[in-house]
C-alpha positions, 0 to 999 in steps of 0.5 A: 667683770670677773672681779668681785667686791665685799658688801662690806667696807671700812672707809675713814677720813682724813683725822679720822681714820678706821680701825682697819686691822681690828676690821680685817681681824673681825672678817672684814675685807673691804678697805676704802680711802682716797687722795683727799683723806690725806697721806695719814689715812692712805698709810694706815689703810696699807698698814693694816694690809702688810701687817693682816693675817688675811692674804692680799688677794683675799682683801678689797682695796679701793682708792680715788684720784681727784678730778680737776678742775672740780664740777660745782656741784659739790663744793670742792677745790683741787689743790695745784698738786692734785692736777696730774691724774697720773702723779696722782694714781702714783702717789696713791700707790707709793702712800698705800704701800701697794703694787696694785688696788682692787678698784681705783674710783675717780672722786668726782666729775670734772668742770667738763665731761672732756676733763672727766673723761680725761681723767677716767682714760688714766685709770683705764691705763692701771687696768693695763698695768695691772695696778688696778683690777677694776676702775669705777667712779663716785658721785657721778650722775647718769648723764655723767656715766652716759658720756664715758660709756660713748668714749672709753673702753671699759664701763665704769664697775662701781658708782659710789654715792651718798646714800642713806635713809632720808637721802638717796638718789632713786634715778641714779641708784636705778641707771646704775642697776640697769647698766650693771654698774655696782652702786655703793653707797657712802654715809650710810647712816646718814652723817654727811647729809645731816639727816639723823637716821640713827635717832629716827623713831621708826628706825629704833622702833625697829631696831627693837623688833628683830634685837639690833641696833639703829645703825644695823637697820640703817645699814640693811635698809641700804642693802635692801635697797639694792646698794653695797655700803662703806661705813666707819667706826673704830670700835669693836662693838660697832665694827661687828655690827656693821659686818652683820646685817644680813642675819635679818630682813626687813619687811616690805612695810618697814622697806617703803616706811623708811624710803618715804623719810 
């Protein structure tokens, strides 16, 4: 509450980092990382901060710890070293180069909610020493959220999740919205979850309609749809597409066409 997050974010993975300075040149202000992207993205991202012309406050920057050991549902391992949440938030910050992050997000659920909510009672403590201005999480269902809204203090702000056409969580999308949880989605343009939003027809076809791009249309139909995004990219032309997508609007037709992919 009383915080307030870009529509807009720039994320990069671990090798593949962001033009993060050309972002923050072009009006960007959201900058997205974690742990798991690797110490080499995690600089960058702090680089593009001290080096900006924009003022610290005026920029949006969000970290995640892992949660260990790692629910199954998505496949992913913990390193030894990614155990210790606190160690982790530390680390965060000393890589970045920061005194504090906008939003701290827990990566994913833990193996047991007791876990999860042990890792989320960490982030609660940044809020108290002012090394976070919101805490959140990502990739969490409702049941997940339900159980830290019975057992910590503070609500999580923000759920970012995979979300594109082709590939969104109509359940979780609506929990969140009904529990005023900021729902962000990741892969907006369908890259993670293999769906191929940007050669879809009726996404070019409408892309031709109102003169911009395929991924343009992508990103407004999740903005539509009522989520916030993290996109990628380190070239000029992509980067100013992604800042714009709110000088048109797609009809209801178009909106249900490309929920139904």
């Amino acid at each position: 509450p009383g915080v307030y997050m870009p529509t807009v974010s720039l994320g990069g993975v671990h090798s593949k980092p962001s033009n993060y300075s050309l972002f923050l040149e072009l009006g960007g202000t959201g900058l997205d990382t974690a742990l798991m992207y690797g110490d080499d993205v995690q600089r960058e991202v702090g680089e593009a901060v001290r080096s900006s012309s924009v003022k610290r406050e005026q920029i949006f920057v969000t970290t995640k710890v892992p949660c260990c050991p790692p629910t199954d549902l998505y496949n992913l391992t913990c390193k030894d070293s990614w155990r210790n949440t606190t160690a982790n938030i530390e680390h965060d910050l000393d890589v970045l180069g920061l005194q504090y992050v906008d939003l701290m997000l827990v990566h994913w659920p833990c193996e047991t909610q007791e876990q999860t909510l042990a890792t989320y009672l960490a982030l609660e403590s940044m809020l108290e020493d002012k090394t976070a201005r919101a805490i959140g999480v990502s990739n969490f269902k409702p049941k997940d959220i339900d159980y830290l809204l019975q057992n910590a203090r503070t609500p999580p702000a923000v759920n970012q999740c995979q979300m594109s056409i082709g590939k969104h969580d109509d359940e979780t999308l609506q929990y969140c919205q009904a529990k005023n949880i900021t729902y962000q989605a990741y892969s907006p343009l369908g890259g993670l979850s293999g769906v191929d939003v940007l050669n879809d027809p009726d996404v070019k076809r409408i892309g031709v309609k109102y003169n911009v791009s395929a991924a343009q249309v992508a990103l407004r139909w999740v903005a539509q749809y009522g989520a916030i995004f993290v996109t990628a990219g380190s070239k000029k032309e992509y980067l100013v597409e992604d800042l714009d997508v709110y000088s048109f609007e797609l009809s209801d037709e178009e909106m249900a066409l490309l929920a139904d992919k």
